[in-house]
C-alpha positions as CSV (number, residue, x, y, z in Angstrom):
1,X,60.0,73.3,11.7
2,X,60.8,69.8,12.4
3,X,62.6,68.9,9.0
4,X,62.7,65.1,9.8
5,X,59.1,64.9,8.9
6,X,59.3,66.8,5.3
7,X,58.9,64.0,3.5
8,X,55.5,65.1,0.5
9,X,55.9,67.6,-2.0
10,X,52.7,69.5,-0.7
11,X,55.0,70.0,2.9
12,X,57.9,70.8,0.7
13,X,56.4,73.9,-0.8
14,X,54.5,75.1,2.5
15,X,58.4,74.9,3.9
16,X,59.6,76.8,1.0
17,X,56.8,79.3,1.4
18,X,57.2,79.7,5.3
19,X,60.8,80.5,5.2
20,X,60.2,83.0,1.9
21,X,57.7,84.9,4.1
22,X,59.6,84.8,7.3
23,X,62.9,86.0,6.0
24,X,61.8,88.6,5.1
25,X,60.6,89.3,8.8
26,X,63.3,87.6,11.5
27,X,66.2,88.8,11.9
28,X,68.0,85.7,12.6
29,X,67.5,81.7,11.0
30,X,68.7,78.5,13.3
31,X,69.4,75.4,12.4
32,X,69.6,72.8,15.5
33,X,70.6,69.5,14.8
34,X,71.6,66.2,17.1
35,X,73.7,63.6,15.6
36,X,76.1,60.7,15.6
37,X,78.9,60.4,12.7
38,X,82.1,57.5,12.6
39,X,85.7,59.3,12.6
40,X,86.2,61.4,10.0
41,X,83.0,61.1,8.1
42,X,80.6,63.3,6.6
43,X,77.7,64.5,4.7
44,X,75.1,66.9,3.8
45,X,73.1,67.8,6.8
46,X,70.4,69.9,5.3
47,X,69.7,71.7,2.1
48,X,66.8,73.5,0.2
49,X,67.4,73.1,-3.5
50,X,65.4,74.4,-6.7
51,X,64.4,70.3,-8.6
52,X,65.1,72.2,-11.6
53,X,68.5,72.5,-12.2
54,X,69.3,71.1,-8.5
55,X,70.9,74.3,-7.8
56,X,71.1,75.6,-3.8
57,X,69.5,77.9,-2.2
58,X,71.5,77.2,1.4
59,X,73.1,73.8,2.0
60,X,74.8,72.6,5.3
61,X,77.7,70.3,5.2
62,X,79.6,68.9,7.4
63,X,83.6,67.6,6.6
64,X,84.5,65.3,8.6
65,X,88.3,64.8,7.5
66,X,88.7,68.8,8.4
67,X,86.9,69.1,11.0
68,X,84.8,71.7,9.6
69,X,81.1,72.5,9.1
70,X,80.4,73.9,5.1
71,X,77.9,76.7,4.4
72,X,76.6,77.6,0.9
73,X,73.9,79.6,-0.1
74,X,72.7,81.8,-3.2
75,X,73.9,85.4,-2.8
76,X,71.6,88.4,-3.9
77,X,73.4,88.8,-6.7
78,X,72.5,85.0,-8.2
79,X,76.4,83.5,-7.3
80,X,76.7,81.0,-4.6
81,X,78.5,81.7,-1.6
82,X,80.9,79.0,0.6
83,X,81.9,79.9,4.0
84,X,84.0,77.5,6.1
85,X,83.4,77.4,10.2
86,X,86.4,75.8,11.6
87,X,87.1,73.3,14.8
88,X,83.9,71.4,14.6
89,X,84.7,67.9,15.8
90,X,82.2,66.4,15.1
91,X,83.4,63.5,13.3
92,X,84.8,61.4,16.3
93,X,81.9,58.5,16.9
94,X,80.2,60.2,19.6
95,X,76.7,62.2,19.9
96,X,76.7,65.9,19.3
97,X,74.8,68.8,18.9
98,X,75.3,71.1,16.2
99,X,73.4,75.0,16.6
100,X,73.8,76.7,13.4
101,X,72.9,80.2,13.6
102,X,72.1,82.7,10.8
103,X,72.1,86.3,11.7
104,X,71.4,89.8,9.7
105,X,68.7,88.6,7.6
106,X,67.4,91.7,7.6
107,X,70.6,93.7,6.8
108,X,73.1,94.6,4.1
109,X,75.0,91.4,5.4
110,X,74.9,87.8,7.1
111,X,76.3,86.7,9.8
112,X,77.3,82.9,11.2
113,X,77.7,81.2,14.7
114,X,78.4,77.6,14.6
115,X,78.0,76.3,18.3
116,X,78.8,72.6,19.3
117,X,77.6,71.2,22.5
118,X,76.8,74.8,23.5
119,X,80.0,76.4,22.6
120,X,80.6,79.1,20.6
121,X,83.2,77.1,18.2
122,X,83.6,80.0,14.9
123,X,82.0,83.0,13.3
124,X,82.0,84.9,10.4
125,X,80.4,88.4,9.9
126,X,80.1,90.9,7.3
127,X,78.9,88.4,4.6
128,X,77.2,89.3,1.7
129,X,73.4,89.4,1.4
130,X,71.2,85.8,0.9
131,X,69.1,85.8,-1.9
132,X,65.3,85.5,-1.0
133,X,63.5,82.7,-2.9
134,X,61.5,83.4,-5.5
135,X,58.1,83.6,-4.8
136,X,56.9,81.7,-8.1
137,X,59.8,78.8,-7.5
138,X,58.3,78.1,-4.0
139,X,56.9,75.1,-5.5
140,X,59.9,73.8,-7.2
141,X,61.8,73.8,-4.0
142,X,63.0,70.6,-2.4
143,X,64.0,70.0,1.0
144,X,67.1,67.0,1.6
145,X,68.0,65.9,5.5
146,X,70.5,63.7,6.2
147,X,70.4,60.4,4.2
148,X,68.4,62.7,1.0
149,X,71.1,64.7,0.3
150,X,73.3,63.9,-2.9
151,X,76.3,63.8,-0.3
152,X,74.1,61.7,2.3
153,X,75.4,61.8,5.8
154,X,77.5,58.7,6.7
155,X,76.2,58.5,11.0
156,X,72.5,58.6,12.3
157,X,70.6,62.1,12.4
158,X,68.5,61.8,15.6
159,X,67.1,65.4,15.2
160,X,66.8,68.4,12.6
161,X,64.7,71.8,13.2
162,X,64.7,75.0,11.7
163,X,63.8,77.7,13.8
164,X,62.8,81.3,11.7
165,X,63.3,84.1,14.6
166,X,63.8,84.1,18.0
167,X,66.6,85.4,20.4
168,X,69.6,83.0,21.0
169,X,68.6,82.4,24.7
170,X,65.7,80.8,23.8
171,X,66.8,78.6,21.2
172,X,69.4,77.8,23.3
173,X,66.9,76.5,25.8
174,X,65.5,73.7,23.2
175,X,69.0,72.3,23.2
176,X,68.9,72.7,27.2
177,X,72.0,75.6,26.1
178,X,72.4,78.3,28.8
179,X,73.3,80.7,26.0
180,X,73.1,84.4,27.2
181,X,71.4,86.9,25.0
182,X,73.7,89.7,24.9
183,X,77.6,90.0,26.2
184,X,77.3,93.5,27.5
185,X,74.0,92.8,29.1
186,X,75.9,89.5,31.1
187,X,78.4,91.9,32.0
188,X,76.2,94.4,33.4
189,X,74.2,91.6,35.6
190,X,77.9,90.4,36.5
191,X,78.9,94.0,37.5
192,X,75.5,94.4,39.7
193,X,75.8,91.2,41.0
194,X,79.5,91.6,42.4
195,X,78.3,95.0,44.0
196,X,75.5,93.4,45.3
197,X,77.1,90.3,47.4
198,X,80.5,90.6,46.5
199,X,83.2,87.5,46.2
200,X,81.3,85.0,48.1
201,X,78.5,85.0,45.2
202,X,80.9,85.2,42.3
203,X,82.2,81.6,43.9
204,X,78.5,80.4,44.0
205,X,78.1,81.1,40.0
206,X,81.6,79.7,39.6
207,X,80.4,76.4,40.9
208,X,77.2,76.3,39.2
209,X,78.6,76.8,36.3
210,X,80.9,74.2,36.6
211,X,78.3,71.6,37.8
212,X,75.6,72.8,35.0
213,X,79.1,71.7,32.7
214,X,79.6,68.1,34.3
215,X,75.8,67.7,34.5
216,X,75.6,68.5,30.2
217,X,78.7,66.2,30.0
218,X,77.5,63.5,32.0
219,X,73.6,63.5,30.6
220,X,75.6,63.3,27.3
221,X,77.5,59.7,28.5
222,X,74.2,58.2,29.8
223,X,72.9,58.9,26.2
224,X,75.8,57.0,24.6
225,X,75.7,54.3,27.0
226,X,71.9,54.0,26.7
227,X,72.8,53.0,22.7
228,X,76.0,51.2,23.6
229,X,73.8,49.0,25.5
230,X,70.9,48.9,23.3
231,X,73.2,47.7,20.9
232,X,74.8,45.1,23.1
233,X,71.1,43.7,23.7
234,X,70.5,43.2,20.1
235,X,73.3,41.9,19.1
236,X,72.7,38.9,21.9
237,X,69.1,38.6,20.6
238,X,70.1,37.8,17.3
239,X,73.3,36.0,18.0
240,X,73.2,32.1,16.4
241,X,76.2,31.0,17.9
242,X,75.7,31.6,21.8
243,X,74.9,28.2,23.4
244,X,70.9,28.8,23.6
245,X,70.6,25.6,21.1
246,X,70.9,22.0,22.3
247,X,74.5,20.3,21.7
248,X,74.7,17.6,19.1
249,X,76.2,14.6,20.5
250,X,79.1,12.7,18.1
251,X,78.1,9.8,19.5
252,X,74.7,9.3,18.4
253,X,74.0,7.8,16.0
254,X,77.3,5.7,16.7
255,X,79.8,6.1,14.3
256,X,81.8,3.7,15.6
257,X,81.9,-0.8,14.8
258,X,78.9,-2.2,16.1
259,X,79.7,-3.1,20.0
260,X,82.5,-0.9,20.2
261,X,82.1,1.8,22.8
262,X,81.9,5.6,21.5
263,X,83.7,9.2,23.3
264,X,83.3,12.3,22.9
265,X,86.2,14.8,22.2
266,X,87.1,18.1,21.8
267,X,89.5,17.0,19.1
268,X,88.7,16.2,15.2
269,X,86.0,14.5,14.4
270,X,84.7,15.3,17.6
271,X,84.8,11.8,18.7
272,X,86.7,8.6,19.8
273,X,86.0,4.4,19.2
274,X,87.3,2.2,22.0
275,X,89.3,-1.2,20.7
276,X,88.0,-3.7,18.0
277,X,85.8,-6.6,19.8
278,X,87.7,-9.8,20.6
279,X,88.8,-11.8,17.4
280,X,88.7,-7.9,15.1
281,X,91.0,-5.6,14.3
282,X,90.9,-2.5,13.5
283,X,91.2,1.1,14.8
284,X,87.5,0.9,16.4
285,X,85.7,2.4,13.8
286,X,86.3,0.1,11.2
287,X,87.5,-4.1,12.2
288,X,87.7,-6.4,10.4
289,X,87.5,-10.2,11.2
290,X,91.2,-11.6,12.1
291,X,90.3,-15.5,10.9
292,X,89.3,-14.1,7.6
């Protein structure tokens, strides 16, 4: 669900509907999310809320001045629940991109991965049970991104999707994440793999690893650069003080006595009179006649 473009009531409720119905089914919820915030700011990233009493049914915030990412949602039991995933930086002026992922939907407790940049950054398991929305308030439901929030998001949100099911491999390939589906299942490949071919191909993986890394990282600077110079561009295009308009001369119309020769100067008023005509004094600009 691209949330960007929830913008009618009608959307709104089919939202509200499509997550009732597939809760209920999935076993996991993501929320994937690219987006720029100034040092230490903040905001609400995303939020489903009932219009009635404005109450949440699960809000994600982000605090910039702790460097954490704030979850809360309504428990089964009808009290809200706040959970705290640490480390985030994501508050420092750069470009980032935020996976969110809500696990155990279909079990006595929740669980939550908070991955930045494709790294596994906190988690938090044994939580207690989300409530499921009512299917008679479905219509009552409001969904806030970014600047709709009450605590609106201080940066630019570039994207916002909510994904209902799906393995974490193939969400992770939306945000171009190598994320592996199961630890024991990498170990085993890693175990048949060294059997297999040995030392020479664990160095192989080594290095692709590393380069997929500095590929991510640098794909990530070209981005920021792209809007650095973007921003350079527009700034020239609507600059008034650059040199693209024609320079007023001091000098015209002369503001010196009539016959008295007029220079321009970088000094104040911009300008300088040569002497008084013979028989005047003066200090160019003004002379008066000497015989009178």
């Amino acid at each position: 669900i691209d949330l960007l473009t929830v913008t009618e009531t009608r959307q709104m409720t089919n939202v509200a509907n499509k997550i009732r119905t597939e809760v209920l089914s999935v076993h996991d919820m993501y929320l994937l999310s690219t987006f720029h915030l100034p040092p230490k700011q903040g905001g609400a990233l995303f939020g489903l809320y009932y219009k009635k009493d404005n109450s949440r049914w699960f809000e994600v915030s982000v605090v910039g001045k702790t460097n954490k990412v704030l979850i809360r949602y309504l428990r089964a039991d009808g009290k809200l629940h706040s959970v705290n995933l640490q480390n985030s930086n994501l508050s420092d002026g750069r470009s980032h991109t935020l996976l969110l992922r809500v696990g155990g939907l279909k079990a006595s407790s929740l669980s939550l991965e908070l991955y930045v940049d494709c790294k596994l950054l906190d988690s938090h398991k044994g939580l207690p049970e989300m409530a499921s929305i009512d299917q008679e308030k479905t219509e009552a439901i409001e969904v806030r991104t970014g600047q709709k929030t009450y605590l609106r998001m201080q940066g630019s949100l570039e994207s916002l999707k909510l994904i209902l099911g799906g393995s974490l491999g193939r969400i992770g390939a939306l945000s171009e994440c190598p994320f592996q589906e199961d630890e024991s299942m990498q170990n085993t490949v890693s175990n048949v793999i060294n059997s297999l071919f040995g030392e020479q191909t664990k160095a192989l993986v080594r290095q692709l690893t590393l380069f997929n890394q500095i590929l991510m990282e640098l794909q990530e600077d070209v981005r920021d650069q792209v809007k650095e110079m973007s921003l350079i561009r527009n700034t020239i295009m609507e600059c008034q003080v650059c040199g693209f308009h024609e320079h007023r001369s001091r000098c015209n119309p002369n503001p010196c006595f009539a016959g008295v020769d007029c220079m321009e100067t970088y000094e104040y008023p911009g300008y300088r009179c040569g002497p008084c005509p013979s028989g005047f004094e003066g200090n160019g600009t003004h002379c008066a006649d000497i015989n009178e």
